[in-house]
C-alpha positions as CSV (number, residue, x, y, z in Angstrom):
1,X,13.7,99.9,44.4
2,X,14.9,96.6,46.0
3,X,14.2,93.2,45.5
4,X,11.5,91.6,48.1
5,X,13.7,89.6,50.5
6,X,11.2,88.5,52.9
7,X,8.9,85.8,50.5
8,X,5.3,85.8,51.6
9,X,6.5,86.9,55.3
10,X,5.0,89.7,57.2
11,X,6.6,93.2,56.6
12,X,7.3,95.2,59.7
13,X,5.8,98.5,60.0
14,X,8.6,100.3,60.2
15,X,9.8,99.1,56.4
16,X,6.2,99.2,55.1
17,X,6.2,102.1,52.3
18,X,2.6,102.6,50.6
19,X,0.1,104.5,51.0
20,X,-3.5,105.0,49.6
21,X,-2.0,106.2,46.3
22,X,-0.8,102.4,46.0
23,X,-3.9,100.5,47.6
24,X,-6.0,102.7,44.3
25,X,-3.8,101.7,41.7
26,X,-3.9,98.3,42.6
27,X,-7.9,98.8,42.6
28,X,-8.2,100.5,39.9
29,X,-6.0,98.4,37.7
30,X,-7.9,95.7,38.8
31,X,-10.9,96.6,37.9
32,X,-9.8,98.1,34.8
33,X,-9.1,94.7,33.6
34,X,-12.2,93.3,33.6
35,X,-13.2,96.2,30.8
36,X,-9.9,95.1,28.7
37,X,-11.6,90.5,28.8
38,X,-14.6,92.7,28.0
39,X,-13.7,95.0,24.7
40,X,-10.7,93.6,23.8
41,X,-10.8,90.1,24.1
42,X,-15.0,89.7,23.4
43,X,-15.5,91.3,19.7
44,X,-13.0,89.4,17.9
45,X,-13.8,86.2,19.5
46,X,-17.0,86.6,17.7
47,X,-14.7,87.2,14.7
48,X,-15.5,90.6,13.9
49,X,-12.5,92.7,12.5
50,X,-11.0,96.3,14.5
51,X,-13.4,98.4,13.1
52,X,-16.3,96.1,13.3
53,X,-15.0,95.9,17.3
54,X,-15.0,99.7,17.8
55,X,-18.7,100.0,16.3
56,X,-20.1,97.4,18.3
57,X,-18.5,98.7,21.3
58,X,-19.4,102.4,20.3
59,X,-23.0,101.3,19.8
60,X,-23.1,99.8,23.4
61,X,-22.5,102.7,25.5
């Protein structure tokens, strides 16, 4: 796979690549992310320890 050479310009739609595959791994991943602020980052902030973490979030579903 080759390095972008064109910056932030517009890629021609003869060299454009992806397909829906792409655009829902991009979606999905960021979604995804906002469950990793929410069960990974939350429950030890409040200073409870891994199994504490996976209670609390076992609890919650």
């Amino acid at each position: 796979m080759p390095i972008e050479q064109r910056g932030v310009g517009t890629i021609p739609d003869e060299e454009r690549t992806s397909g829906p595959k792409d655009l829902v791994s991009i979606l999905l991943g960021s979604n995804l992310c906002l469950g990793v602020i929410i069960f990974g980052w939350l429950p030890p902030s409040f200073g409870l320890d891994w199994w504490s973490s996976v209670s609390a979030t076992w609890r919650a579903r």
